[in-house]
C-alpha positions in Angstrom: -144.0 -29.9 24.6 -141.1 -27.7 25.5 -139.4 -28.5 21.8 -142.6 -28.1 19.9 -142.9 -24.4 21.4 -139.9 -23.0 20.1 -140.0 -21.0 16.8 -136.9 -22.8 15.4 -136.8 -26.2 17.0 -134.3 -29.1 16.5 -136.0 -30.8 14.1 -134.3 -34.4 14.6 -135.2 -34.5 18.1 -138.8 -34.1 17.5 -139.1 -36.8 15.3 -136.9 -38.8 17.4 -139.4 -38.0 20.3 -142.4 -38.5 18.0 -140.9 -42.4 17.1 -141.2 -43.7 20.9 -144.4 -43.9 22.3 -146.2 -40.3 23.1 -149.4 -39.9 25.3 -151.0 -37.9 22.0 -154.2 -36.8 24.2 -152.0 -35.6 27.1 -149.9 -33.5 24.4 -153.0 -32.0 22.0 -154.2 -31.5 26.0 -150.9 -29.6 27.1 -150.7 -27.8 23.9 -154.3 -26.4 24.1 -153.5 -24.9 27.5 -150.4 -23.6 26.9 -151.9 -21.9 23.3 -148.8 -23.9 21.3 -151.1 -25.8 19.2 -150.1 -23.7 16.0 -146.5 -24.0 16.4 -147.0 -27.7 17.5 -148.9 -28.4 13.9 -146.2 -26.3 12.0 -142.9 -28.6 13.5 -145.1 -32.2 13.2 -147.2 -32.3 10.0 -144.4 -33.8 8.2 -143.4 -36.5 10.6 -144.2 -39.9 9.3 -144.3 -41.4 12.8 -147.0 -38.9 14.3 -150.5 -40.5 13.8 -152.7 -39.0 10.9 -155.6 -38.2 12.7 -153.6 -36.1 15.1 -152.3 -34.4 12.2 -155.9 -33.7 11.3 -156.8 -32.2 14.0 -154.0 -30.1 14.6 -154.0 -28.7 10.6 -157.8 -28.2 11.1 -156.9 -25.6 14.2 -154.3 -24.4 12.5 -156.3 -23.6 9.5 -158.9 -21.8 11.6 -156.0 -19.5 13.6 -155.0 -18.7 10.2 -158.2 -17.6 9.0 -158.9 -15.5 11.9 -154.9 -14.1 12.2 -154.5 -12.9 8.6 -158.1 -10.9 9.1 -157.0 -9.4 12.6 -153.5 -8.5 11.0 -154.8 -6.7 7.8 -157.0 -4.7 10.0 -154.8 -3.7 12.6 -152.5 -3.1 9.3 -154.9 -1.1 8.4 -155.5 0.8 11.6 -151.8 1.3 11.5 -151.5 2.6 8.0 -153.8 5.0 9.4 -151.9 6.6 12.1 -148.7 6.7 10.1 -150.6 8.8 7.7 -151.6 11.5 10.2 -148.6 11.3 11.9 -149.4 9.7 14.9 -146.3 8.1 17.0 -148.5 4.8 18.2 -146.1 2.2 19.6 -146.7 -1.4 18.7 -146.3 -4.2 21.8 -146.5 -7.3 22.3 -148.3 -9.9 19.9 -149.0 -8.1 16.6 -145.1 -7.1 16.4 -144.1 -10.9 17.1 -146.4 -12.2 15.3 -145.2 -10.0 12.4 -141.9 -9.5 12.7 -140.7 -12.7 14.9 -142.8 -15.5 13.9 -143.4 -13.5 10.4 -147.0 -15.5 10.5 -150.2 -14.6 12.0 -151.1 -18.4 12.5 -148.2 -19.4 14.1 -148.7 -16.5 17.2 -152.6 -16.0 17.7 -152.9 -13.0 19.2 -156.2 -12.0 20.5 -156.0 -7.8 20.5 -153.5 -5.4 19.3 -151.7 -3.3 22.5 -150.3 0.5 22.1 -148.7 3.1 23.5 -149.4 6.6 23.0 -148.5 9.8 24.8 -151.1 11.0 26.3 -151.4 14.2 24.9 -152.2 12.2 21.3 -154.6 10.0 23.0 -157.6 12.0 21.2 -156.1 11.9 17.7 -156.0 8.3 18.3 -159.3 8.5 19.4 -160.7 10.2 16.0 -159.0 7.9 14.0 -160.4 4.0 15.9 -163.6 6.1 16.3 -163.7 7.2 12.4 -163.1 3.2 11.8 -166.1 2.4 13.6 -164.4 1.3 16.2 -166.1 1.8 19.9 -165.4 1.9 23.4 -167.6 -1.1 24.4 -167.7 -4.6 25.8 -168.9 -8.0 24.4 -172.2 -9.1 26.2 -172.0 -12.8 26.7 -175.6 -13.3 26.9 -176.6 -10.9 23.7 -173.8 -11.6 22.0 -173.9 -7.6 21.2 -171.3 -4.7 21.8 -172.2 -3.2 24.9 -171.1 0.7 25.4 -168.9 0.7 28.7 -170.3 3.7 30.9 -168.7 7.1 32.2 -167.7 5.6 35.4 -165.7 2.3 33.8 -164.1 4.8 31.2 -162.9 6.7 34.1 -161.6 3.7 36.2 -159.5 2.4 33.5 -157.8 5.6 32.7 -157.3 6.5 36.2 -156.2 3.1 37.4 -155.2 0.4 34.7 -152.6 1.4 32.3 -154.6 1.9 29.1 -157.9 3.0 28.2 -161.4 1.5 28.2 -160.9 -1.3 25.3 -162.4 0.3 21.7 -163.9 -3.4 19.5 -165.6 -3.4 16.4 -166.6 -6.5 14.2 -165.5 -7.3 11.0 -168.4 -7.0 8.2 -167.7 -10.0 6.1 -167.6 -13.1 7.1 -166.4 -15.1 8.6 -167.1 -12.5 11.9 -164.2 -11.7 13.8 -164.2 -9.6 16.7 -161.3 -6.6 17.0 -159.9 -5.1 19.8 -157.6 -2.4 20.4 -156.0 -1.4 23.8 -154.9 2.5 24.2 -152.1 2.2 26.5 -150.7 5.5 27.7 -148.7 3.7 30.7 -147.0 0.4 31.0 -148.4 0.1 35.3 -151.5 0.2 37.1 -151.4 2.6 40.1 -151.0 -0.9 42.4 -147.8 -1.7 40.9 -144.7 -1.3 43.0 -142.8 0.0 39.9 -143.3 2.6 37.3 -142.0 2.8 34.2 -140.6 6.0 32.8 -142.9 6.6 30.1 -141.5 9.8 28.2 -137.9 8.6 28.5 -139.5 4.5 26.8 -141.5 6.7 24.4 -138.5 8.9 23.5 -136.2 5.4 23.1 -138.8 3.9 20.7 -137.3 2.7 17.4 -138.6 2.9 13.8 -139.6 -0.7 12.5 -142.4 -2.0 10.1 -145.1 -4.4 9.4 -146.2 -5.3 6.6 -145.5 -2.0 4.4 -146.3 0.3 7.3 -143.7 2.6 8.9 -144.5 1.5 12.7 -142.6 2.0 16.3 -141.7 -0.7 18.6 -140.4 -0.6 22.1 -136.6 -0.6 22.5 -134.8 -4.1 22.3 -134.4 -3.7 26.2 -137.9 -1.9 26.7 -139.8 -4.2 24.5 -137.8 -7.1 26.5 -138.8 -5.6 30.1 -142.1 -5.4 28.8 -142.5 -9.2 28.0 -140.9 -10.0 31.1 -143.2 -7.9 33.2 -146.2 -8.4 31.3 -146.1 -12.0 31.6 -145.0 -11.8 35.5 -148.5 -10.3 36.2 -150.2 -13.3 34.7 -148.6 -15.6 36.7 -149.0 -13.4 40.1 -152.8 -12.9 39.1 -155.3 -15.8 40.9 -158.0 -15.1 38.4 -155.3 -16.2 35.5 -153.6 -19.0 37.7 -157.5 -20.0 38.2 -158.6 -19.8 34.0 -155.1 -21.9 33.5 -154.0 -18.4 31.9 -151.1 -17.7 34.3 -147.9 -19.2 32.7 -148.6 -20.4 29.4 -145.3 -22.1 27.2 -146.4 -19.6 23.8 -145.3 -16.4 26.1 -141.9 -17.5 27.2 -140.8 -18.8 23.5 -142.0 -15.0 22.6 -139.5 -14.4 25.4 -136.9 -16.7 23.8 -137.6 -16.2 20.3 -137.6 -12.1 20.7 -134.0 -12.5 22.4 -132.4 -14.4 20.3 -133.4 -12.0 16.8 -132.6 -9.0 18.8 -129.3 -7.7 20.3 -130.2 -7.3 24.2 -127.5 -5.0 26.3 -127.8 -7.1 29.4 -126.4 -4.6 31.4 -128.6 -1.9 30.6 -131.7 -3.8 30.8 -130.9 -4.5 34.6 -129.9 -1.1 35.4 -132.6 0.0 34.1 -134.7 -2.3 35.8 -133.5 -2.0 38.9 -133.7 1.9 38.1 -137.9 1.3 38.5 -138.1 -1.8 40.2 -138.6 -3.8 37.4 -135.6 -6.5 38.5 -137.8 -8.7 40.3 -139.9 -8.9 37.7 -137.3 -9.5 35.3 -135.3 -12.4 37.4 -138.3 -14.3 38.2 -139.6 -14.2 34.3 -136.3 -14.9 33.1 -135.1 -17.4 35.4 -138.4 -19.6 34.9 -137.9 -19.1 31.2 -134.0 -20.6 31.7 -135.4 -23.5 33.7 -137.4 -24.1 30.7 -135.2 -23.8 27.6 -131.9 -23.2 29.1 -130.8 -20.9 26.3 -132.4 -17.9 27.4 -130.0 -16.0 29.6 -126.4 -16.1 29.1 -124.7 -18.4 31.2 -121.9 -16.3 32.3 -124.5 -14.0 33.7 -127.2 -16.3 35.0 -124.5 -18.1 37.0 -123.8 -14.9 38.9 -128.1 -14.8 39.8 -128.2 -15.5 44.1 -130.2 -19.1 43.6 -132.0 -18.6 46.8 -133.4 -15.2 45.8 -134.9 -16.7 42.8 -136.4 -19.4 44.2 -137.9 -17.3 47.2 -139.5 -14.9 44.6 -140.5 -18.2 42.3 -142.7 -19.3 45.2 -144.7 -16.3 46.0 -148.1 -14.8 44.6 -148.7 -11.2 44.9 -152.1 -10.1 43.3 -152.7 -6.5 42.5 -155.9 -7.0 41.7 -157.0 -8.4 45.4 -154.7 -6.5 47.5 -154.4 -3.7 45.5 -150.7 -3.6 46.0 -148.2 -5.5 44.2 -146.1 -5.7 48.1 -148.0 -7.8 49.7 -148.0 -12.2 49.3 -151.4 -13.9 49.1 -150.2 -17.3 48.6 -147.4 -19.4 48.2 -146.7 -22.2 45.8 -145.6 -25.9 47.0 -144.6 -27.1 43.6 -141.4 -26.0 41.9 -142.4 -24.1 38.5 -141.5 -26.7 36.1 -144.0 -29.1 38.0 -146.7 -26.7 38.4 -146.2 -25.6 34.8 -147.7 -28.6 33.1 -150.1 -28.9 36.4 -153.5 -28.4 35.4 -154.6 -28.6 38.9 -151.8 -25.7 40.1 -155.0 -23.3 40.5 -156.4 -25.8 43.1 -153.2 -25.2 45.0 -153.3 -21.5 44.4 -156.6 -21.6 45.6 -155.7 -23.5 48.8 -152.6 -21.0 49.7 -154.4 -17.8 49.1 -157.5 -19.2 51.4 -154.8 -20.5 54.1 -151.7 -18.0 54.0 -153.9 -14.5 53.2 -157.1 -15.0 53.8 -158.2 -16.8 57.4 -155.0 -14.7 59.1 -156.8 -11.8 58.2 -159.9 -12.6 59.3 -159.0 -14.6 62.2 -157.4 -11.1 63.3 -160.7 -9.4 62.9 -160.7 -7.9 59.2 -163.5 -7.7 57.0 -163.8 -9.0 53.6 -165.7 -6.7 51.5 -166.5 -7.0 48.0 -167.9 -4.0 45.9 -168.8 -4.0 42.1 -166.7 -1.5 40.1 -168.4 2.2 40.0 -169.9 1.8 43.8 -168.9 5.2 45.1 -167.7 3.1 48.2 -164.3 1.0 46.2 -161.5 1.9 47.4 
């Protein structure tokens, strides 16, 4: 599992691997979950050894991520093209870049919407331009299937509290359908978060790239690196994620890995910088799981100098913004090292256990009330 999720894997290993005896349902199971069945296709379909029906499977998945990625990355092309031409500055993160530029195939990193950053004061000539491509600021009704308008109140929340705006979706009109979805980002924090990042100064240190034929902007090496790191922290410290299996997923630590080693990363600066917004933890407790997984990801010379005990204090602990509504405070603990719980399918059960036992019966044994309000009651806090 952990060889099959790297971009650029030793290839002799995995068919030495794939020549002993493999639990093929446990794998096609563990790769599922940990969205690595593309890359997992891509480094077996030529191994005599690996059974062809498995093959099957995994090119007929394959086939179908490549359908829908090439469609998602001509129109987000598209939608870039667009901004270059009115000379918007729109900052590309996360999974369109990679899957662009660092796995250089939509197929091989799905990616479900495209993320950017704007200042705010172009936030309405970005607006213009997803609106003039029929794009809207709605939500997918599960029951209707249809686009559902989000309202005055959610529009406010998300700008006031989340770090982008409400999402703007659209379909495509041929077929096959795929749905489209574009997140505004004019910060990189919620208003719970214990950090902040210095948006003018990461806007200002943004650096000219391309994909496809479009002039684009990315984050710096060290921005876009932070980003990753803290992006993919919150997953893992959010119980709704740990609970959909969503929480620490193999595909976003080998973005991690691949992104570092095609990139030139000035360790230095990306911890003084970090520890400049209170980013670090974030950092050491991304990075350090990512070196227990791969153990190519840091340098050694520096990770040798990390304080062991720190990391594996901060490895244990759950914070969840979304609960507490600050990033401070623990709700759980886990009692699995992260390896373990990694390919645990039943770590939410534990999760689940710790935030019932460690958060929430102290609290209530001590005489707080649990409330729980829908969003746009005048009463949330």
């Amino acid at each position: 599992m952990i060889e099959t999720s790297k971009l650029h894997p030793d290839e002799a290993d995995i068919r030495g691997m794939c020549a002993s005896s493999l639990d093929w349902t446990y794998i096609l199971d563990q790769a599922y979950r940990h969205n690595t069945l593309p890359l997992l296709h891509h480094h077996v379909q030529n191994v005599d050894s690996v059974a062809g029906h498995v093959k099957l499977l995994l090119a007929s998945h394959y086939q179908l991520k490549q359908i829908i990625g090439e469609k998602k990355m001509d129109e987000f092309v598209a939608v870039l093209r667009a901004f270059h031409e009115r000379g918007i500055r729109a900052i590309v993160l996360k999974g369109v870049y990679l899957a662009a530029s660092v796995y250089r195939h939509a197929a091989l990193r799905p990616f479900g919407d495209m993320d950017i950053l704007v200042r705010k004061e172009d936030a309405d000539s970005v607006f213009r331009v997803l609106k003039a491509m029929d794009y809207t600021q709605s939500e997918f009704d599960r029951d209707t299937g249809e686009q559902k308008p989000l309202g005055q109140e959610r529009l406010e929340g998300y700008e006031h509290e989340l770090q982008h705006y409400g999402e703007f979706r659209k379909r495509s009109a041929s077929k096959p359908v795929v749905s489209f979805s574009i997140d505004v980002h004019h910060r990189l924090n919620t208003i719970f978060d214990d950090f902040s990042y210095p948006i003018e100064e990461v806007v200002a240190r943004a650096t000219r790239d391309t994909i496809g034929d479009v002039p684009v902007y990315r984050l710096s090496n060290e921005d876009f690196l932070t980003h990753l790191c803290s992006h993919l922290y919150w997953h893992t410290q959010s119980l709704r994620d740990i609970l959909d299996g969503k929480d620490a997923q193999l595909l976003a630590y080998s973005d991690i890995r691949s992104f570092i080693q095609t990139h030139d990363i000035d360790w230095t600066l990306l911890f003084d910088r970090a520890a400049a917004t209170k980013l670090d933890k974030a950092l050491y407790y991304t990075l350090h799981h990512g070196q227990q997984i791969y153990g190519d990801i840091v340098p050694d010379a520096l990770y040798e100098t990390w304080n062991q005990d720190y990391l594996s204090d901060i490895s244990r602990s759950i914070h969840d913004r979304w609960i507490t509504r600050n990033s401070k405070i623990k709700i759980g603990k886990w009692n699995q090292d992260f390896i373990a719980r990694l390919f645990n399918p039943e770590r939410s059960s534990f999760a689940l256990s710790s935030f019932y036992e460690d958060y929430l019966e102290p609290i209530l044994h001590r005489g707080a009330v649990l409330k729980v309000v829908e969003m746009g009651d005048p009463d949330r806090m």
